[in-house]
C-alpha positions as CSV (number, residue, x, y, z in Angstrom):
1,X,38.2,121.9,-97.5
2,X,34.8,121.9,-95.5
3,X,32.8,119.2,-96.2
4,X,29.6,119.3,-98.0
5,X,28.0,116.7,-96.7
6,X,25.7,116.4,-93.2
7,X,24.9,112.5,-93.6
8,X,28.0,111.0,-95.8
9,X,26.9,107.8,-95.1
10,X,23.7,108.4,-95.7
11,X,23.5,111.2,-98.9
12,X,26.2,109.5,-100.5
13,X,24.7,105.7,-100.4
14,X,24.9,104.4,-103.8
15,X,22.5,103.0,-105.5
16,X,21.7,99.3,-104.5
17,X,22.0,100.4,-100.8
18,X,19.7,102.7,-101.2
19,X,17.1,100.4,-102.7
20,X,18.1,97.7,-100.0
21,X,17.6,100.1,-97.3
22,X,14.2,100.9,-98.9
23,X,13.3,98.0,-98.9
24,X,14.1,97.3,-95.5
25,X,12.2,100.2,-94.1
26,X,8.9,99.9,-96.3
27,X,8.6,96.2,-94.4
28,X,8.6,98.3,-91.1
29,X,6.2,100.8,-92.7
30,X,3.7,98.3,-93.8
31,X,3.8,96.5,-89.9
32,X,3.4,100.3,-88.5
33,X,0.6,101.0,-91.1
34,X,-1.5,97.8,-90.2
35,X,-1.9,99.8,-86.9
36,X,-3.9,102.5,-88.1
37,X,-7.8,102.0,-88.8
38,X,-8.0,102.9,-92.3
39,X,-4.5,100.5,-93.3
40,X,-5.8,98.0,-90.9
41,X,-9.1,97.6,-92.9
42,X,-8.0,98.4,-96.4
43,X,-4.7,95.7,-95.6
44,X,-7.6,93.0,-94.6
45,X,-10.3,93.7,-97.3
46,X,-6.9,93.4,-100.0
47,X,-5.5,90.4,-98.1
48,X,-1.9,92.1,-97.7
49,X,0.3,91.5,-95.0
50,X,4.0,92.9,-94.4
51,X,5.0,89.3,-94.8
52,X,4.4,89.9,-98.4
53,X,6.6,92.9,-99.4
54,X,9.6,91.1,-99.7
55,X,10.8,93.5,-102.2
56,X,10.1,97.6,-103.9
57,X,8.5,95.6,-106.7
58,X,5.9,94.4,-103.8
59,X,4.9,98.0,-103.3
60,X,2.7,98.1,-106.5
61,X,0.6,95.9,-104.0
62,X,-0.3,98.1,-101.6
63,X,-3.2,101.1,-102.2
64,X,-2.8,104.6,-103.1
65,X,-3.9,107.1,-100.0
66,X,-5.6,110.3,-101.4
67,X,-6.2,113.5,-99.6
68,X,-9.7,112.5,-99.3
69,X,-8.9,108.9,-97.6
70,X,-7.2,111.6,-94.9
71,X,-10.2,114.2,-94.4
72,X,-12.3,111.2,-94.1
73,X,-10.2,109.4,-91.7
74,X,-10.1,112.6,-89.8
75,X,-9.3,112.9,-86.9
76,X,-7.7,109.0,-85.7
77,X,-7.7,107.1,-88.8
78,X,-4.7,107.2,-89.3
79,X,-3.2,107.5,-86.7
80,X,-1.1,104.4,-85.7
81,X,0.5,104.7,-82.1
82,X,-1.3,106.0,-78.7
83,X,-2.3,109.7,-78.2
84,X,0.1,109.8,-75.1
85,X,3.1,109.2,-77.8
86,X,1.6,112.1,-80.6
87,X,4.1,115.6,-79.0
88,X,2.7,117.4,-81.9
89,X,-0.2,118.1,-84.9
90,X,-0.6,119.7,-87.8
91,X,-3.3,120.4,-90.7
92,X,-4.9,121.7,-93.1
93,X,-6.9,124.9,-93.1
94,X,-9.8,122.6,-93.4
95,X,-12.0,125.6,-95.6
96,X,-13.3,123.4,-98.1
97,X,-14.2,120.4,-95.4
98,X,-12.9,118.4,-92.8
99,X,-9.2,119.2,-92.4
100,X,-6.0,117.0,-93.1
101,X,-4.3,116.5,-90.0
102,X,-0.6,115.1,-89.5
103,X,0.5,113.6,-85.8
104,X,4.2,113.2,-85.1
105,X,5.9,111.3,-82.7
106,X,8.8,112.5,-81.1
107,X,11.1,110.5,-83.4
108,X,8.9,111.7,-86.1
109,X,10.2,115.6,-84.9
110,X,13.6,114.5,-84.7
111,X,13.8,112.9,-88.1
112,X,12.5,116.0,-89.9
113,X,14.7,118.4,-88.3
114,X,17.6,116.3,-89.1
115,X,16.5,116.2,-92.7
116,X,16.0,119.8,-92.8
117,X,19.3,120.1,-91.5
118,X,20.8,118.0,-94.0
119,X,19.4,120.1,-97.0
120,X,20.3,123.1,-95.7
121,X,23.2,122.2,-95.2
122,X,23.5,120.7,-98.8
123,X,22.6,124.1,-99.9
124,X,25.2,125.8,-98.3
125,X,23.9,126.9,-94.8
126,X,26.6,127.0,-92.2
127,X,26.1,127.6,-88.2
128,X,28.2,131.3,-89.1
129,X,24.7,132.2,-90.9
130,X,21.8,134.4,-89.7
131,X,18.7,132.7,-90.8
132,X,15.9,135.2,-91.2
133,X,12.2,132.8,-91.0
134,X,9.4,134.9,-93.4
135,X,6.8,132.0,-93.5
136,X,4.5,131.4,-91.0
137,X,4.4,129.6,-88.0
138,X,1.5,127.7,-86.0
139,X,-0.6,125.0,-88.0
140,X,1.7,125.5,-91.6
141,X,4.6,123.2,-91.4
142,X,7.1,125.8,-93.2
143,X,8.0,128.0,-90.5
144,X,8.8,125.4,-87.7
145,X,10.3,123.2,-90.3
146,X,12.7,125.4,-91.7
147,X,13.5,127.0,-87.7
148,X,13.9,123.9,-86.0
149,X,16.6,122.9,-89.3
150,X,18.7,125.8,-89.0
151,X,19.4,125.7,-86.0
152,X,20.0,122.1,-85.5
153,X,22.5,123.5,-87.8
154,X,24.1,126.1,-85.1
155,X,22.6,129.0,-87.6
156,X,21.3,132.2,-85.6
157,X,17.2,132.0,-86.3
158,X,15.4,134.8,-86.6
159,X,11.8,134.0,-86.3
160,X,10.0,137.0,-88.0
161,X,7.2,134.8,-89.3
162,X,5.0,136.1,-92.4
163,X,4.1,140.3,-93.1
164,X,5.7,143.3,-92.0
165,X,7.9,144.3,-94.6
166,X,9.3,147.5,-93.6
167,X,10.0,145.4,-90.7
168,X,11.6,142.6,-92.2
169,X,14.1,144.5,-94.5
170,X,15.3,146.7,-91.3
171,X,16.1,143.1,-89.8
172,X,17.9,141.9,-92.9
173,X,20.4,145.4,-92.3
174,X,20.3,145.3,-88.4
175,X,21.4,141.7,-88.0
176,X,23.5,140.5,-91.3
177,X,20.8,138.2,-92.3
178,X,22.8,136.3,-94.6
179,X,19.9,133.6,-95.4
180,X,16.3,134.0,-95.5
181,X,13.1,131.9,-96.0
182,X,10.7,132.9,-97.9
183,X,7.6,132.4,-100.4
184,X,9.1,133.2,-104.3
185,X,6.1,135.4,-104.9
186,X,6.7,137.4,-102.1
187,X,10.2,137.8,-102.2
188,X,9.5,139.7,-105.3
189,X,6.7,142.1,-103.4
190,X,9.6,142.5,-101.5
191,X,11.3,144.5,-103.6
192,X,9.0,147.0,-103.7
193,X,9.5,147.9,-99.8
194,X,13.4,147.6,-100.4
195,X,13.0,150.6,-103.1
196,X,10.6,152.3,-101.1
197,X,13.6,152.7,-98.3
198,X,16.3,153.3,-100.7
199,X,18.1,149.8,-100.0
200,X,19.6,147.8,-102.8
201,X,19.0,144.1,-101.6
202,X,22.4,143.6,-103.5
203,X,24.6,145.6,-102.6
204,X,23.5,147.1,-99.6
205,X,22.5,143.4,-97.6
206,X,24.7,140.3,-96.7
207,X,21.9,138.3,-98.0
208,X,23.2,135.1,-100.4
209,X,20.9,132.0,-100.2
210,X,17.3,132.5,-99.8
211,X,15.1,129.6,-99.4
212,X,12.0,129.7,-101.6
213,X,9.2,127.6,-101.5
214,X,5.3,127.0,-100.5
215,X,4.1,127.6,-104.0
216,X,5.4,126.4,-107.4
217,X,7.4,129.2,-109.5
218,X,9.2,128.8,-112.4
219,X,13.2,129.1,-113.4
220,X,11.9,132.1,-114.7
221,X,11.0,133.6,-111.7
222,X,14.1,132.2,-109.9
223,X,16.2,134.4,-112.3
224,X,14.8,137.2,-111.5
225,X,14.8,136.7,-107.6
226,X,18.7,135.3,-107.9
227,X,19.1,139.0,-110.1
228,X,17.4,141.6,-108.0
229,X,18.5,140.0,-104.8
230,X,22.3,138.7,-105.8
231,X,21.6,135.1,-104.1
232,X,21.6,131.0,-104.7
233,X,17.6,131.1,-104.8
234,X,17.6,127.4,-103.4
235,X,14.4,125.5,-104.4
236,X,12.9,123.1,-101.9
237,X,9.3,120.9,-102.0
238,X,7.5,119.1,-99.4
239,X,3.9,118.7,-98.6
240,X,2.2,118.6,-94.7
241,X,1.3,115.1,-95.4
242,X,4.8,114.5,-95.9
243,X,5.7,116.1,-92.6
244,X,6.7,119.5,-94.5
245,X,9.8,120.9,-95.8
246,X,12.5,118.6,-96.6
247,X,11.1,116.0,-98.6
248,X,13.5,117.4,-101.6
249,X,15.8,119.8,-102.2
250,X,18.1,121.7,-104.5
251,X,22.5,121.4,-104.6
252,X,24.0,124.0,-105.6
253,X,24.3,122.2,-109.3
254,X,20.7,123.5,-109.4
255,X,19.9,120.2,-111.8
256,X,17.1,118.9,-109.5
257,X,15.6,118.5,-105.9
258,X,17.3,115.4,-104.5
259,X,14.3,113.6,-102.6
260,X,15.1,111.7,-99.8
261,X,14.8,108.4,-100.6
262,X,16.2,107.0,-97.2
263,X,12.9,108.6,-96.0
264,X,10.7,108.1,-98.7
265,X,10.0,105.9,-101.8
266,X,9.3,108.2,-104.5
267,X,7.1,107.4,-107.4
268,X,6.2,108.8,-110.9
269,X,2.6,107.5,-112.0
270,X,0.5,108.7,-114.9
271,X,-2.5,110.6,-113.1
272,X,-4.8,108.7,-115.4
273,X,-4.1,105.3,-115.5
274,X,-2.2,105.5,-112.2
275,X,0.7,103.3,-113.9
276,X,3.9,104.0,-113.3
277,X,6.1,106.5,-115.7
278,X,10.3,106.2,-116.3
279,X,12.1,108.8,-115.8
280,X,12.3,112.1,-117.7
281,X,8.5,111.7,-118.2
282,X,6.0,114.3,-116.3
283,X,3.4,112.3,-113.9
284,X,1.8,112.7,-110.5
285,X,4.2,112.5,-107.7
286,X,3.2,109.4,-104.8
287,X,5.1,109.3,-102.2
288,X,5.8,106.4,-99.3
289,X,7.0,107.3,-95.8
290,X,9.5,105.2,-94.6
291,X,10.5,106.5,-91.2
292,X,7.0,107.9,-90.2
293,X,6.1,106.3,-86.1
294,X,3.2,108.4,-85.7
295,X,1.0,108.4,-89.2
296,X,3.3,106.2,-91.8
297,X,1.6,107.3,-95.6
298,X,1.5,105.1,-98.3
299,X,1.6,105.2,-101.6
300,X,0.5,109.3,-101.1
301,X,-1.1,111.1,-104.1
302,X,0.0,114.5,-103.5
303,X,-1.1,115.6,-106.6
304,X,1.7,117.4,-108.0
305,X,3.3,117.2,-111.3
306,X,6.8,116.6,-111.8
307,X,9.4,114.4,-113.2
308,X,12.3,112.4,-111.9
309,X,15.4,113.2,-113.8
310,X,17.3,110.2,-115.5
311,X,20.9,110.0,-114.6
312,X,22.6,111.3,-111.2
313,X,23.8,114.1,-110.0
314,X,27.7,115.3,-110.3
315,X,27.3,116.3,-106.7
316,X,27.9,113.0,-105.7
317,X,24.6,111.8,-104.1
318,X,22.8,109.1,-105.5
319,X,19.2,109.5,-104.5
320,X,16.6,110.5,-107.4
321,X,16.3,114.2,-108.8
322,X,12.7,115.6,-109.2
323,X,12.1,118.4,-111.6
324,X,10.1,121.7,-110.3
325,X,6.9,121.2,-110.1
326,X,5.0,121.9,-113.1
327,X,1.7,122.2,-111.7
328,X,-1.0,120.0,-109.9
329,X,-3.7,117.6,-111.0
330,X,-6.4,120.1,-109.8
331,X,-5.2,123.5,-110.5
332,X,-4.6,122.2,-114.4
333,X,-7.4,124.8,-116.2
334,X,-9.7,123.7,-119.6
335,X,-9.9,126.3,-121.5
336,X,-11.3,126.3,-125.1
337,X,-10.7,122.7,-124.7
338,X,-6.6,123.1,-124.1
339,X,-5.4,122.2,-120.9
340,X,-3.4,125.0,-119.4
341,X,-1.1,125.6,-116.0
342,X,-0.7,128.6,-114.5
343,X,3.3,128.0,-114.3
344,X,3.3,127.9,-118.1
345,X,2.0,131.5,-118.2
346,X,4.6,132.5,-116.0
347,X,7.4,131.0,-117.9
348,X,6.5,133.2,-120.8
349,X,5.7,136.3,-118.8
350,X,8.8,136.1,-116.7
351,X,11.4,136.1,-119.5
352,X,10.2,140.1,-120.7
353,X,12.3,142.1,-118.6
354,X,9.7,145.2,-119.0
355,X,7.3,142.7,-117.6
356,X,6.7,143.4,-113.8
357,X,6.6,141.0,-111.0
358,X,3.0,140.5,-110.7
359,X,-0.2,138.8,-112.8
360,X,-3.7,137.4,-112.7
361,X,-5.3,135.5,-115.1
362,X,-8.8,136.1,-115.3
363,X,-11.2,133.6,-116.7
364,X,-15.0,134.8,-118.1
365,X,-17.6,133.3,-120.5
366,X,-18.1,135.2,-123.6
367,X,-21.1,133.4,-125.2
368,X,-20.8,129.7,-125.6
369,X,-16.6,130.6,-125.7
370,X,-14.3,130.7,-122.5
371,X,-12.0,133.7,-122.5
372,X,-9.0,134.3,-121.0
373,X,-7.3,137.8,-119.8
374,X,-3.6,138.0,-118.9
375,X,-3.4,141.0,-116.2
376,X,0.2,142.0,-116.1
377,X,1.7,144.6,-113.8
378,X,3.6,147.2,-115.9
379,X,7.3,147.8,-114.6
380,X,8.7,151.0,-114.2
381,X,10.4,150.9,-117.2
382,X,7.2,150.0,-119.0
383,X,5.6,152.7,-117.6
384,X,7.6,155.5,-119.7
385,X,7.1,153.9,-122.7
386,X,4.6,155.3,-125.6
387,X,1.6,153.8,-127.0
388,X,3.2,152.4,-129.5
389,X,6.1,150.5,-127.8
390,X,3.5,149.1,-125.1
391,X,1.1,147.6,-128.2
392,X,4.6,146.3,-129.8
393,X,5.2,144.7,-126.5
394,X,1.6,143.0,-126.3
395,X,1.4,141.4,-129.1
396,X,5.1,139.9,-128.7
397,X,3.6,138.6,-125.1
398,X,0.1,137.5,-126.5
399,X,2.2,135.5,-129.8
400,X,4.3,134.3,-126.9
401,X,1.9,132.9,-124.8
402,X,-0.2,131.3,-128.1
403,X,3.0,129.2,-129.1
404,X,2.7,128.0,-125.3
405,X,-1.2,127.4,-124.7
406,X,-2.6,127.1,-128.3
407,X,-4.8,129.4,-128.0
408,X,-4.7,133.3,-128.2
409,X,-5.6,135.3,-124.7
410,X,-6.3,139.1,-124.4
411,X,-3.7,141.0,-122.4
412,X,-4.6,143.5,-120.1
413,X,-1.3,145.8,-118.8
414,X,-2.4,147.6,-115.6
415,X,-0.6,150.1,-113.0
416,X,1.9,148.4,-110.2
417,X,0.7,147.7,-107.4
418,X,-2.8,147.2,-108.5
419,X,-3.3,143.4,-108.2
420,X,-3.9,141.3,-105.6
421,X,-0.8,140.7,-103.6
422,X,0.1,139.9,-100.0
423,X,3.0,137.8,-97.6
424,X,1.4,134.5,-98.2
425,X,0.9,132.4,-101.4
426,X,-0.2,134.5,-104.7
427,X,-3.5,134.7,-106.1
428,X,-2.6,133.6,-109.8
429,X,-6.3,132.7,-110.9
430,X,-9.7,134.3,-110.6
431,X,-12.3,131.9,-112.5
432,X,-15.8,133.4,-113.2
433,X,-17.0,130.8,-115.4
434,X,-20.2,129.2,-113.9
435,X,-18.9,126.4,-111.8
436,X,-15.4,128.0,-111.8
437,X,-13.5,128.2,-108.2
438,X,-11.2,131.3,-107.7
């Protein structure tokens, strides 16, 4: 039987190796670190030296690094080996500031690809596959993260890159693309140019794992992705700070994203108190690099919210499990004093099959009282229904979506097609509230 395993040593380290080898490599981390200007001061002003992580209990000595540490410490301080060694950068968009910018090494490329490799492989990916790339390339991390992966695997890479759909479904026929990359929301956009050219992505591709990631979807929304297209919709998370793609990924137990603790020291803290949460409880995820030449991170806010799930996995691998991600620290909205997500939305809107792929929430000031409008895209199926049947339907979405956010919204349903919609990440929230941020 083929093995399912790319590391064995590695992915299937139990436990206590995995914490001594941890331990191991955040000493090296912390002596890289001291290298950089902004660990170099911060180590001094808090009087830490590697000499004093002697164990992962040690780490709750070191600081927390926030995106803001990086815009300010743009663009050296961090950096903590010569310019001559950095082969490659990448960053942010910078549009609201200075952007975040990531160095790597040539080990630091090497190591990525090879964790890449190793969830992709973990997934299911095999060197007989055709690997269609729909994310971008250049400064986002998710197109040459994913490419130079697959075919460190041996998998044919096609490197279509974001847009064009008419395009990119002829190349899913043409060449047998069996695996494809691509952003959630836009896979199911994608379905619109499949019907528009008569192709059931079913029955009429060889398509069976996508790869969906950039944005946070739901299990919701995974359903319906794994139904339309008849694939293992194979969830992954990783951050540019982090390098990119890789830092976690799905098994085909779907019960978790294994993160790769041999490369990172995960951490659950409560966003608050910044204290650190067992598992099974939701926190902000902080993340340690622990193989990182070029720009080592520690102790990384990324923001996101998630949980590590208590137990292990029946696949055999003993590093941690992280939950999807529920959201992040600053999309969470107030509204009428209730904090809402935008992922819990789509939970509830996802599980009405007459529902369509697509939604906004608008936000507005009526008076001294926010307001909230759930714009939903009517299917084709919703679409032939009468008056009646469509008010039945609201108000079983609008008491749906009360049991979930506590308050009641209005709910708009508006033709296909006629929300905003595109190859890159969705636009889930417009905010016109003064002070809001779209």
């Amino acid at each position: 039987m083929e093995d399912r395993f790319w590391d064995r040593k590695i992915e299937l380290l139990p436990r206590e190796g995995l914490e001594a080898l941890q331990t191991e490599r955040l000493r090296e981390t912390v002596q890289k670190a001291g290298r950089a200007p902004f660990y170099r001061k911060a180590f001094s002003q808090q009087g830490i030296t590697p000499e004093q992580i002697k164990g992962l209990d040690d780490l709750r000595r070191l600081p927390f690094t926030t995106k803001q540490d990086l815009r300010s410490g743009f663009p050296d301080g961090f950096l903590a080996v010569d310019r001559s060694d950095v082969v490659r950068m990448h960053a942010s968009s910078g549009t609201t500031g200075r952007p975040i910018v990531v160095y790597h090494s040539r080990g630091d490329i090497r190591q990525w690809t090879d964790r890449v490799a190793r969830c992709l492989y973990m997934a299911g990916v095999r060197r007989s596959d055709v690997f269609q790339n729909m994310m971008g390339y250049g400064l986002f991390t998710g197109g040459l993260g994913l490419h130079y992966g697959a075919e460190t695997l041996g998998a044919m890479v096609i490197p279509m890159g974001a847009g064009n759909s008419r395009r990119q479904v002829r190349f899913i026929q043409q060449f047998g693309t069996t695996v494809a990359h691509i952003i959630p929301s836009y896979s199911l956009k994608l379905l619109e140019t499949f019907d528009a050219m008569g192709i059931d992505p079913k029955k009429d591709t060889r398509l069976r794992i996508l790869v969906v990631g950039a944005e946070p979807h739901s299990e919701e929304v995974r359903n319906r992705i794994e139904e339309a297209y008849g694939v293992f919709a194979v969830n992954c998370y990783g951050l540019s700070e982090m390098s990119g793609p890789g830092v976690a990924f799905e098994c085909p137990r779907k019960n978790g994203l294994h993160a790769w603790e041999d490369s990172y020291i995960l951490e659950i803290v409560d966003p608050d108190t910044l204290e650190p949460l067992p598992d099974g409880e939701t926190g902000e995820i902080v993340l340690t690099t622990l193989r990182r030449e070029a720009m080592p991170l520690i102790r990384y806010r990324t923001r996101d919210l998630a949980m590590a799930h208590p137990g292990t996995c029946s696949c055999g691998r003993a590093h941690r499990r992280l939950s999807r991600i529920k959201g992040r620290t600053d999309d969470m909205l107030i509204i009428k004093g209730v904090n809402v997500y935008p992922i819990q939305v789509e939970q509830v809107l996802m599980v009405f099959e007459e529902v369509g792929n697509n939604y906004l929430i608008l936000l507005d000031r009526e008076g001294p009282a926010d307001r909230m409008t759930v714009r939903i895209e009517m299917s084709p199926e919703m679409r032939s229904r009468g008056r009646g049947e469509l008010e039945a339907l609201r108000k079983k979405i609008i008491h749906s979506l009360r049991g979930e956010i506590l308050f009641t919204p209005k709910v708009d349903f508006v033709e296909p097609g006629t929300l905003p919609a595109g190859e890159g990440k969705a636009l889930r929230v417009i905010d016109n509230r003064p002070g809001g941020e779209t």
